[in-house]
VEXDRENKE-361585 format. One record per atom (N, C-alpha, C, O): residue in three letters; atom name; x, y, z. Coordinates in Angstrom, 1 decimal. Layout:
<atoms>
{ala; CA; {X; Y; Z}}
...
</atoms>
This chain:
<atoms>
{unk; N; {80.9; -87.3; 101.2}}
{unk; CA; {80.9; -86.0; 101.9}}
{unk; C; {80.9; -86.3; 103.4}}
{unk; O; {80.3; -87.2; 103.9}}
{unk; N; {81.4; -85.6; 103.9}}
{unk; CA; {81.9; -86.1; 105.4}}
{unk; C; {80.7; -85.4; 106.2}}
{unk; O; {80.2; -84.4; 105.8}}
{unk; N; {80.5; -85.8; 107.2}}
{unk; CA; {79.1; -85.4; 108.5}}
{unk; C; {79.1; -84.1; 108.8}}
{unk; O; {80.3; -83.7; 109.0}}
{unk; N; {78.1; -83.1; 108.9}}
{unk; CA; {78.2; -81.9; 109.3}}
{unk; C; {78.8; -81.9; 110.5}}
{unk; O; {78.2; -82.7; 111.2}}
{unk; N; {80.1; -81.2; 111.5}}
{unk; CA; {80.1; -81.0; 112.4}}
{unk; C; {78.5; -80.2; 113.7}}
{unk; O; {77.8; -79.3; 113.5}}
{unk; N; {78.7; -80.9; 114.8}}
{unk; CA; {77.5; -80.3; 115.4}}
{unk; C; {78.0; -78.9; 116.0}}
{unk; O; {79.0; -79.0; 116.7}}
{unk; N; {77.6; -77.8; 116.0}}
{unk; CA; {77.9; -76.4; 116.7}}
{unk; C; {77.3; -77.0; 117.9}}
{unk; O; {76.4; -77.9; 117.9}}
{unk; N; {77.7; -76.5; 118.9}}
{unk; CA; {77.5; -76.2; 120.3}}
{unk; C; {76.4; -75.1; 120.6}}
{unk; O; {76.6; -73.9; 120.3}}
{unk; N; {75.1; -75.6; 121.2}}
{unk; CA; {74.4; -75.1; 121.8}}
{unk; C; {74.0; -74.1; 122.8}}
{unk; O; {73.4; -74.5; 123.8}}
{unk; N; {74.1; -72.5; 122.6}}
{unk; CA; {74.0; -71.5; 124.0}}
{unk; C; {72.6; -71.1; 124.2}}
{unk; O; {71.9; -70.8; 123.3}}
{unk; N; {72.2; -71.1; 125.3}}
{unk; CA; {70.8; -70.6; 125.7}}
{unk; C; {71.4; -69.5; 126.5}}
{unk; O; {72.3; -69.5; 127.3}}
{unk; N; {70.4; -68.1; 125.7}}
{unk; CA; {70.9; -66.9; 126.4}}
{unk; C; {69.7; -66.5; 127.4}}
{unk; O; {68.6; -66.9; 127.1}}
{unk; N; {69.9; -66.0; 128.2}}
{unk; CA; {69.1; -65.9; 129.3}}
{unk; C; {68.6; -66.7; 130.3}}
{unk; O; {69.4; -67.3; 131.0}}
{unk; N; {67.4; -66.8; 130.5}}
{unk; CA; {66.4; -67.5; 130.9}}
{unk; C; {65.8; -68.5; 129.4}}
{unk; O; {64.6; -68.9; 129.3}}
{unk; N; {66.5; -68.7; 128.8}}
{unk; CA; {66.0; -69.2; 127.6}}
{unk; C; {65.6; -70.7; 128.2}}
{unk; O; {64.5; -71.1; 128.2}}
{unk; N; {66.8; -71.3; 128.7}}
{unk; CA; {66.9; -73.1; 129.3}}
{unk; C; {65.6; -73.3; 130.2}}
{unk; O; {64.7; -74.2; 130.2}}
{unk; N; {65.8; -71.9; 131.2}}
{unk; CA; {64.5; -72.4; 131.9}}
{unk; C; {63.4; -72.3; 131.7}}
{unk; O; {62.5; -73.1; 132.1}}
{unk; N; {63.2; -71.4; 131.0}}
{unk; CA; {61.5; -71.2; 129.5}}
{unk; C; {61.5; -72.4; 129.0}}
{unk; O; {60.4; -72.9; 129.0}}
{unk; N; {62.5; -73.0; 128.6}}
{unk; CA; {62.3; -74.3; 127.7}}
{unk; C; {61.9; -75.6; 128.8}}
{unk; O; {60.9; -76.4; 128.7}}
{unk; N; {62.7; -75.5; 129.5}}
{unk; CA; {62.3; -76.5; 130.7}}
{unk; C; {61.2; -76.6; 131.3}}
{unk; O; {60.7; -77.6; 131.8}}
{unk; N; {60.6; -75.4; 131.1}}
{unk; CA; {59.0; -75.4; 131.8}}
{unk; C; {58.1; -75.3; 130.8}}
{unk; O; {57.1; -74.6; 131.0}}
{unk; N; {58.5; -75.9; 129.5}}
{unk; CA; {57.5; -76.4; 128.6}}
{unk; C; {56.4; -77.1; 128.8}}
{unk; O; {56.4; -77.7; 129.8}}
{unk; N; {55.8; -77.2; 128.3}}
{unk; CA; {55.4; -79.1; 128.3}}
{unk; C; {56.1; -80.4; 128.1}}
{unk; O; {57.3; -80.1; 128.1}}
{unk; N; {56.1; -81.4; 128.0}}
{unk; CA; {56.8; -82.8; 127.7}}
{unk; C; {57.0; -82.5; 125.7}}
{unk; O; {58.0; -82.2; 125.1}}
{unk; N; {55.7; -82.6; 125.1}}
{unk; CA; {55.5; -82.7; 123.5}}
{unk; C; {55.9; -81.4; 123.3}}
{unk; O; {55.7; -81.3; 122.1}}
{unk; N; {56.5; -79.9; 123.7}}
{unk; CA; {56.7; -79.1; 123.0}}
{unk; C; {58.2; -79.1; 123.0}}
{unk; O; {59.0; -78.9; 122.1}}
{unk; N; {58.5; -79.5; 124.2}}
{unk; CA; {60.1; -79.8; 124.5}}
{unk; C; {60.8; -80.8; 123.2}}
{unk; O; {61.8; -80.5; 122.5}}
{unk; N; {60.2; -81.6; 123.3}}
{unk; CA; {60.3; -82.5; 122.1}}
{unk; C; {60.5; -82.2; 120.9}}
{unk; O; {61.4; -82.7; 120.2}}
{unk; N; {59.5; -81.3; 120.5}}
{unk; CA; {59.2; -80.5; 118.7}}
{unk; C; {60.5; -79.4; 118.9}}
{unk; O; {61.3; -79.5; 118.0}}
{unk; N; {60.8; -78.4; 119.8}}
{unk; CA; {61.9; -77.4; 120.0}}
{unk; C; {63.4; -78.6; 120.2}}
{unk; O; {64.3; -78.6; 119.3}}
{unk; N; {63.5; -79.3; 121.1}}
{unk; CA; {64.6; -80.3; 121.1}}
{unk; C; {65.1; -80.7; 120.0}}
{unk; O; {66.3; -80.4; 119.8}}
{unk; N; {64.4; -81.3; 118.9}}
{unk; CA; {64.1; -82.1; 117.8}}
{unk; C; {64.9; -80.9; 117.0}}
{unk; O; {66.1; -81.1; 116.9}}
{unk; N; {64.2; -79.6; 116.3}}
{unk; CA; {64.6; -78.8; 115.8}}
{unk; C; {66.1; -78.0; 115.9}}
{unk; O; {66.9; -77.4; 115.2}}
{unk; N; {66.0; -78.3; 117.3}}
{unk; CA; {67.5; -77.2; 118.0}}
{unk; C; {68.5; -78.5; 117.5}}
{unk; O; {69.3; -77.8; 116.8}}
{unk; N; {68.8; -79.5; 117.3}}
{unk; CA; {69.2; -80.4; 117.2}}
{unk; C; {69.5; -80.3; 115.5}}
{unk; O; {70.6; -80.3; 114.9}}
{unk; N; {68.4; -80.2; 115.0}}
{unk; CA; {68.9; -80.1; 113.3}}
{unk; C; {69.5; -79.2; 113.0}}
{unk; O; {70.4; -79.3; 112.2}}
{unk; N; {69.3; -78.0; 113.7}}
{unk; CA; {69.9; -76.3; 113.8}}
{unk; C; {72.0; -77.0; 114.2}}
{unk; O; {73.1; -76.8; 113.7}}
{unk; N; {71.4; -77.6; 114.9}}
{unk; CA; {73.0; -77.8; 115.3}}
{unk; C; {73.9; -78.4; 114.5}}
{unk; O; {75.1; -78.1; 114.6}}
{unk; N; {73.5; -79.3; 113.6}}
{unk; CA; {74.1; -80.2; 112.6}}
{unk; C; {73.5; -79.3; 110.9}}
{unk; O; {73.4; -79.9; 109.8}}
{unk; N; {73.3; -78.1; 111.1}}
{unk; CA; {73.5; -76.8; 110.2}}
{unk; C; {72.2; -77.6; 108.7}}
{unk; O; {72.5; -77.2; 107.5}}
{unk; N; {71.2; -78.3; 108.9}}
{unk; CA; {70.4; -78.8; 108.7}}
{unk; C; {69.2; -77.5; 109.1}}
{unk; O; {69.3; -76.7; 110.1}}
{unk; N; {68.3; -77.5; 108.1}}
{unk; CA; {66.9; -76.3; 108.4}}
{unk; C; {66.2; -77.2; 108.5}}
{unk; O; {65.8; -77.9; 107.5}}
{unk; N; {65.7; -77.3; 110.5}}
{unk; CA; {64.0; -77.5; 111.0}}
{unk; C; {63.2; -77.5; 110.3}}
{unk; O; {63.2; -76.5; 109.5}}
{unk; N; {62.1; -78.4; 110.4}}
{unk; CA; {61.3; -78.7; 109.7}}
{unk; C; {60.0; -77.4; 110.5}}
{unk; O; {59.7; -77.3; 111.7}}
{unk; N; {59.6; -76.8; 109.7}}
{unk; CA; {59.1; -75.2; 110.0}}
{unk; C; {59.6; -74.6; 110.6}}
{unk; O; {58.9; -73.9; 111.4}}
{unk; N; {60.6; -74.4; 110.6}}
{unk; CA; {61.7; -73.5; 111.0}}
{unk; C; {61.5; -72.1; 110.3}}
{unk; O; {61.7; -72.3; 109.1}}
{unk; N; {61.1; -70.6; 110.3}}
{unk; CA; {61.1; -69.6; 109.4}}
{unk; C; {61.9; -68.8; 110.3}}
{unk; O; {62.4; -69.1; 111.3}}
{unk; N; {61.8; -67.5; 109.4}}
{unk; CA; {62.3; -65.9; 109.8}}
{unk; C; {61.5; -65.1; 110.7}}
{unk; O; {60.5; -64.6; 110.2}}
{unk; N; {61.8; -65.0; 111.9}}
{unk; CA; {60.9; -64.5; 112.9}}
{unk; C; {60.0; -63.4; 112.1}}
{unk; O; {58.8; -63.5; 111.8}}
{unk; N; {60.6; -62.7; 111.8}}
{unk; CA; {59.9; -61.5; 110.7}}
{unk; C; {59.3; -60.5; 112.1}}
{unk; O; {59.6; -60.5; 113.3}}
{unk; N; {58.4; -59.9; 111.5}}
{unk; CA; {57.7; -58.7; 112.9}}
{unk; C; {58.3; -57.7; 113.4}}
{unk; O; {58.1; -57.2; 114.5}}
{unk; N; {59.5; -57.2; 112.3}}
{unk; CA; {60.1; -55.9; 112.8}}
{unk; C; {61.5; -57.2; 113.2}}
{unk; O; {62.5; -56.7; 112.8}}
{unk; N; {61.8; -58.1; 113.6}}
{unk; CA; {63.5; -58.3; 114.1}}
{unk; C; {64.0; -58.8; 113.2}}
{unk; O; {63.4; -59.4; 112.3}}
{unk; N; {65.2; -58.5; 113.2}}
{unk; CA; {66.1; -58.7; 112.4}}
{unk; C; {66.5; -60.4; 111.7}}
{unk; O; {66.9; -61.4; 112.3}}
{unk; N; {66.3; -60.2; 110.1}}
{unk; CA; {66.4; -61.4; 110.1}}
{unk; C; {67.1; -62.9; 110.3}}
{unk; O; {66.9; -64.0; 109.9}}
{unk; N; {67.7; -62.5; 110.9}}
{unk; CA; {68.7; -63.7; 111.8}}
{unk; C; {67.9; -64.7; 112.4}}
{unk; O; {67.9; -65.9; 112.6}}
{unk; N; {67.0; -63.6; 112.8}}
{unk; CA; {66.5; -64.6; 113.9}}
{unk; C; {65.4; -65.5; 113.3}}
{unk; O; {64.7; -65.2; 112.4}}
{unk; N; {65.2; -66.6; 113.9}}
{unk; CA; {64.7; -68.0; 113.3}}
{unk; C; {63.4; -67.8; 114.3}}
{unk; O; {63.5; -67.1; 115.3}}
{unk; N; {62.1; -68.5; 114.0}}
{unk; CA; {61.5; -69.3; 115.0}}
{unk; C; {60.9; -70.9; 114.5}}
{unk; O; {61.1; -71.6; 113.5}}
{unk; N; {60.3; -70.9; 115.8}}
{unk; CA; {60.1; -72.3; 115.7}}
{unk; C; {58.4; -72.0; 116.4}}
{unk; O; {58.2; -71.1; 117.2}}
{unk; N; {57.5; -72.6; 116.0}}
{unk; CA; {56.1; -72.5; 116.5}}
{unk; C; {56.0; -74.2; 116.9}}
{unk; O; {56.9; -75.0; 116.5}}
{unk; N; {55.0; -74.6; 117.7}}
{unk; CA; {54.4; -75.3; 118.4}}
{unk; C; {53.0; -75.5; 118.6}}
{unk; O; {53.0; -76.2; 119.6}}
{unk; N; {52.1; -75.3; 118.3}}
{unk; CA; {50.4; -75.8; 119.3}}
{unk; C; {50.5; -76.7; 120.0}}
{unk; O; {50.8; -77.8; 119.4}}
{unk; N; {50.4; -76.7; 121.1}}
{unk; CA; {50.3; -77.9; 122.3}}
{unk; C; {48.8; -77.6; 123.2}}
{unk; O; {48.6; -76.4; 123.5}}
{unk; N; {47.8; -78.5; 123.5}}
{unk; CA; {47.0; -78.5; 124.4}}
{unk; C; {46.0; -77.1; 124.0}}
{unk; O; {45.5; -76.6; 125.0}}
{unk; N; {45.7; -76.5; 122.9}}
{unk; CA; {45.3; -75.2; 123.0}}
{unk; C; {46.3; -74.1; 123.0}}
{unk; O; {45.7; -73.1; 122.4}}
{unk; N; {47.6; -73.7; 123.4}}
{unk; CA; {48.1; -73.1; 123.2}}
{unk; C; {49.1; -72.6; 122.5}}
{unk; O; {49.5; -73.7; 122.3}}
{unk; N; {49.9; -71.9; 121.9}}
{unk; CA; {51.3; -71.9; 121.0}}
{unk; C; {52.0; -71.5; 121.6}}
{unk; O; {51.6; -70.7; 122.5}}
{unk; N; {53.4; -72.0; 121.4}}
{unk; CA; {54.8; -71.8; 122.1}}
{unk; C; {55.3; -71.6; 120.4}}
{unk; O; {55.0; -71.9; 119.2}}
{unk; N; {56.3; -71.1; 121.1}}
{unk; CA; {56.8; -69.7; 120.3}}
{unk; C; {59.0; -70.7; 120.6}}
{unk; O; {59.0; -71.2; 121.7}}
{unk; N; {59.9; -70.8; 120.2}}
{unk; CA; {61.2; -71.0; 120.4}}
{unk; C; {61.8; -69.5; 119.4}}
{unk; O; {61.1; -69.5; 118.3}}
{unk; N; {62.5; -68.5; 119.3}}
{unk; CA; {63.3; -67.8; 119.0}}
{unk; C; {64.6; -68.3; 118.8}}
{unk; O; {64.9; -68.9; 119.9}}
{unk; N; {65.7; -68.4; 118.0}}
{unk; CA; {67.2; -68.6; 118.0}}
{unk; C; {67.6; -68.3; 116.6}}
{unk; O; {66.8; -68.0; 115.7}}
{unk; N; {69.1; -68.5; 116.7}}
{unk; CA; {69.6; -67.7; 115.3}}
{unk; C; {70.8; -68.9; 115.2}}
{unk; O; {71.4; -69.3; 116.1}}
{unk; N; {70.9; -69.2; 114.0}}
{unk; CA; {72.2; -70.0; 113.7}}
{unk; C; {73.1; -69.2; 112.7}}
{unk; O; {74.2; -69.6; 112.2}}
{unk; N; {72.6; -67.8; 112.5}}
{unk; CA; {73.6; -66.6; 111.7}}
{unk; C; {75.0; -66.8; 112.2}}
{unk; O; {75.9; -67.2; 111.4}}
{unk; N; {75.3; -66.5; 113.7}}
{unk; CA; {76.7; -66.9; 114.3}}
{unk; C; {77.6; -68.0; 113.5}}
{unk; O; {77.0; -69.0; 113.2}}
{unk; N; {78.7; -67.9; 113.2}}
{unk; CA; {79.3; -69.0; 112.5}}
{unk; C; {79.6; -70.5; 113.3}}
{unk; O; {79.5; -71.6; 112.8}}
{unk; N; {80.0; -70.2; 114.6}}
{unk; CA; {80.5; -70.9; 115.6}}
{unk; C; {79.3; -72.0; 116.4}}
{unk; O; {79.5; -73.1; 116.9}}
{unk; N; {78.1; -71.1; 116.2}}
{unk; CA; {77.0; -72.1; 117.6}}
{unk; C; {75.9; -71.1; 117.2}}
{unk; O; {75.8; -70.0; 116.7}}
{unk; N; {74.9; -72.0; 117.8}}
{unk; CA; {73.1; -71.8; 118.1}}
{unk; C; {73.3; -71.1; 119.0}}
{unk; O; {74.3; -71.3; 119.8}}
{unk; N; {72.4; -70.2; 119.1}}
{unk; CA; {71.9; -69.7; 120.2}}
{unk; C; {70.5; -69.1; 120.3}}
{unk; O; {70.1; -68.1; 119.7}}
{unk; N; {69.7; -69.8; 121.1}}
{unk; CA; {68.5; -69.3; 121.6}}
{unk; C; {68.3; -68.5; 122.3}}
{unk; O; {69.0; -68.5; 123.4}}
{unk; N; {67.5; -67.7; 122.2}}
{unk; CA; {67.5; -66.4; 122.4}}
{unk; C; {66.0; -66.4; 123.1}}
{unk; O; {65.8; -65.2; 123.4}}
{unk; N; {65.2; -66.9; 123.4}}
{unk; CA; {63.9; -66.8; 123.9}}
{unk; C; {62.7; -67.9; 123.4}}
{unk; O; {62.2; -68.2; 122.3}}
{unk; N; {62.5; -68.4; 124.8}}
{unk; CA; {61.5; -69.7; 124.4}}
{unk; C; {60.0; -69.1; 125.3}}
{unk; O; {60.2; -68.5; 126.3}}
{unk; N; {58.9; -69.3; 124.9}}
{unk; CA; {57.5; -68.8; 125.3}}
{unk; C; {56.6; -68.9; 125.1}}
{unk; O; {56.4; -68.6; 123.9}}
{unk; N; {55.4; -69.5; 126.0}}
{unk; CA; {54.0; -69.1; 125.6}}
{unk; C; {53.4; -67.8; 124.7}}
{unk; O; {53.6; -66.7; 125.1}}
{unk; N; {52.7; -68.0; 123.7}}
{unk; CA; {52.1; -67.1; 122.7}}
{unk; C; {51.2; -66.5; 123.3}}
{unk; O; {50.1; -67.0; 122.9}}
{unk; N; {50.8; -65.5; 124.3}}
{unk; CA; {49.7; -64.9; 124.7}}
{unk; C; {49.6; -63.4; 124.5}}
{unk; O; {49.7; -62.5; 125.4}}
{unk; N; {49.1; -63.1; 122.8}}
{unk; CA; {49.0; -62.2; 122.3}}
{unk; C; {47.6; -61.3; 122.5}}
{unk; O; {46.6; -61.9; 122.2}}
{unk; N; {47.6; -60.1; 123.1}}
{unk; CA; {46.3; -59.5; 123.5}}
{unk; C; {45.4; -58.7; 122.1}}
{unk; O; {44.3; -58.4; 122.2}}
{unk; N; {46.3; -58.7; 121.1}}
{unk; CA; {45.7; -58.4; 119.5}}
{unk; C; {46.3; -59.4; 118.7}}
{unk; O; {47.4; -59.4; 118.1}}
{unk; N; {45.5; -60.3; 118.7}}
{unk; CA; {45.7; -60.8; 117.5}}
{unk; C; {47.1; -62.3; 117.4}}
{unk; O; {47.4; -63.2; 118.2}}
{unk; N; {47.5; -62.1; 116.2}}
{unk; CA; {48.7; -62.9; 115.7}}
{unk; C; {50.2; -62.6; 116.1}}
{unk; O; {51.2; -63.3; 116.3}}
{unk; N; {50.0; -61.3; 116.2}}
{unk; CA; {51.3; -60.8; 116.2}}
{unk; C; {51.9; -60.7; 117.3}}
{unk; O; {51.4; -60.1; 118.2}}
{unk; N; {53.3; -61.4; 117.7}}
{unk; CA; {54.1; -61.2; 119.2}}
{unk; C; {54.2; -60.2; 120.1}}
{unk; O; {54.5; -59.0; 119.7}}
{unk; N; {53.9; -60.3; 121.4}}
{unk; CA; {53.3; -59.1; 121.5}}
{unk; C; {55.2; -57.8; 122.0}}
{unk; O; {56.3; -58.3; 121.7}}
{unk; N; {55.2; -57.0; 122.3}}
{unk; CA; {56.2; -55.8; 122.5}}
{unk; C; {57.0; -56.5; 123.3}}
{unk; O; {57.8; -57.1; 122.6}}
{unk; N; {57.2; -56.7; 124.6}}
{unk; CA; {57.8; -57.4; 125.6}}
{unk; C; {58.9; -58.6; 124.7}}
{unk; O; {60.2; -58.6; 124.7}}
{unk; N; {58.3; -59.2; 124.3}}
{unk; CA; {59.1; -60.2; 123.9}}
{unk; C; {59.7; -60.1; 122.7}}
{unk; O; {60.8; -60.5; 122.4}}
{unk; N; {59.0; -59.4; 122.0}}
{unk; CA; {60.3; -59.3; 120.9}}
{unk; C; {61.6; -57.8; 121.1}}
{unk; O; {62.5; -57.6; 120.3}}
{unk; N; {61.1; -57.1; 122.5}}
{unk; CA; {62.4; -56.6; 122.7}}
{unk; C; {63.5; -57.7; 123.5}}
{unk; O; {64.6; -58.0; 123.3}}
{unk; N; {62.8; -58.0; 124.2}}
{unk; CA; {63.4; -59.8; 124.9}}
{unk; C; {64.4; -60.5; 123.6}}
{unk; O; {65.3; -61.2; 123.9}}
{unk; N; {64.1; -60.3; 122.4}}
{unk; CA; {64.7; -61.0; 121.3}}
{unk; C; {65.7; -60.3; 120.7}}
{unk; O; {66.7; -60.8; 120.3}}
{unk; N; {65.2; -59.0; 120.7}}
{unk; CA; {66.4; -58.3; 120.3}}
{unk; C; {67.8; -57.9; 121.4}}
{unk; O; {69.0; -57.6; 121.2}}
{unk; N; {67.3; -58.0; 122.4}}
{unk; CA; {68.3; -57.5; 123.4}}
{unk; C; {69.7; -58.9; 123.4}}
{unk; O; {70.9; -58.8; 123.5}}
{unk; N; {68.5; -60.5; 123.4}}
{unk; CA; {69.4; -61.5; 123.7}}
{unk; C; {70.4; -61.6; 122.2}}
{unk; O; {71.5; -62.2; 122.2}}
{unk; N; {70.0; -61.2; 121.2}}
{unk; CA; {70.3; -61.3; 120.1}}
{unk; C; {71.8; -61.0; 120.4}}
{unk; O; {72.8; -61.7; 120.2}}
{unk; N; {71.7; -59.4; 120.9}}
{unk; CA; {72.6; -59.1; 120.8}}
{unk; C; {73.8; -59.5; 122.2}}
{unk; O; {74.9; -58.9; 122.4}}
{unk; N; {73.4; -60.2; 122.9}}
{unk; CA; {73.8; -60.9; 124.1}}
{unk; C; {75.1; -62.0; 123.5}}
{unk; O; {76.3; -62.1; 123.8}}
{unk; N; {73.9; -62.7; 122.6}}
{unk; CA; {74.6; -64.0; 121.9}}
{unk; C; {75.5; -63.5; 120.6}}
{unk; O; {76.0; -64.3; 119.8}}
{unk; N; {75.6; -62.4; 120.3}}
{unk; CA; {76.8; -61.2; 119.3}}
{unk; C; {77.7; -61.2; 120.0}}
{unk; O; {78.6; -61.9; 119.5}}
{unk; N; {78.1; -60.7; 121.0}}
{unk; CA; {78.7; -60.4; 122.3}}
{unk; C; {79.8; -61.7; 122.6}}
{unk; O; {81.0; -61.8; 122.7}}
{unk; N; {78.8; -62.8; 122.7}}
{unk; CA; {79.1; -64.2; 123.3}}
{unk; C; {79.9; -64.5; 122.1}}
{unk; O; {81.1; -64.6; 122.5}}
{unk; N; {79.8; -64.6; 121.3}}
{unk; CA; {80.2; -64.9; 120.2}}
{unk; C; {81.9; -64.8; 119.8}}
{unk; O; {82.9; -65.5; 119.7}}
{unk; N; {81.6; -63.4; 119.8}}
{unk; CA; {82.8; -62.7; 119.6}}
{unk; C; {83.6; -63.2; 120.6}}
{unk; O; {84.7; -63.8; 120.3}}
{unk; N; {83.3; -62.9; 122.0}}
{unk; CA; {84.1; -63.4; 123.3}}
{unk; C; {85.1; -64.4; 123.0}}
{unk; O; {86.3; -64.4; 122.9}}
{unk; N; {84.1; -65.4; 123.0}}
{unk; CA; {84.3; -66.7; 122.8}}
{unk; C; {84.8; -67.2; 121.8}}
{unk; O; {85.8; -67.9; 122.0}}
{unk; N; {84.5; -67.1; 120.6}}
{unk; CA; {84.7; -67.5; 119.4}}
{unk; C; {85.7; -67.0; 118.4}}
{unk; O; {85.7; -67.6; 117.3}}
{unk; N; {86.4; -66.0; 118.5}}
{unk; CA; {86.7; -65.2; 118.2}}
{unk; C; {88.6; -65.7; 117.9}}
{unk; O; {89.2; -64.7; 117.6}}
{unk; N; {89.1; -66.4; 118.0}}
{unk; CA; {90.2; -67.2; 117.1}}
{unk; C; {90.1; -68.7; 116.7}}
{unk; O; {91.0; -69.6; 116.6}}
{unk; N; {88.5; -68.7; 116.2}}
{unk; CA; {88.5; -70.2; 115.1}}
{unk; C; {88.2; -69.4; 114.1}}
{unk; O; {88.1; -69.9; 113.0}}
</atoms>
């Protein structure tokens, strides 16, 4: 059986530089995963964001130093990954993500829809 080809990689928004101003070890665990996502392989804890968005969308969790980081992306698109929102977890009830950012997820969602089509749209 021949190698998965790798999709190509889009960070929508501010996604690159959220990710960039990680830490060193979370960069690493989201890198690692975006990487398997690419070669159409499912991250190891990789699930369904769930919380009201739309199932497409994937996350990736993290604990680093006391804190959780949070990676958002969807490999639904047929053509490429796209991440859609990378972040510190600083939930003021609880577990659950707080409003801000999961409209932040739905808006890029539909950013990298957009992109998609643009772009991709005669393979």
């Amino acid at each position: 059986m021949a190698p998965q080809a790798r999709k190509p990689l889009h960070f929508v928004s501010s996604s690159i530089k959220d990710l960039r101003a990680m830490p060193e070890g979370v960069k690493d665990v989201f890198g690692a995963a975006l990487l398997d996502a690419q070669y159409a392989e499912h991250p190891e804890g990789a699930r369904p964001f769930g919380e009201g968005l739309p199932r497409e969308v994937m996350k990736l969790i993290d604990d680093y130093d006391g804190n959780t980081y949070r990676a958002a992306y969807t490999v639904a698109l047929p053509h490429a990954v796209y991440v859609l929102h990378v972040f510190s977890k600083k939930s003021k009830s609880g577990i659950s993500t707080p409003g801000p950012d999961k409209e932040r997820i739905r808006i890029r969602l539909q950013a990298a829809n957009e992109h998609h089509a643009k772009h991709y749209q005669d393979e």
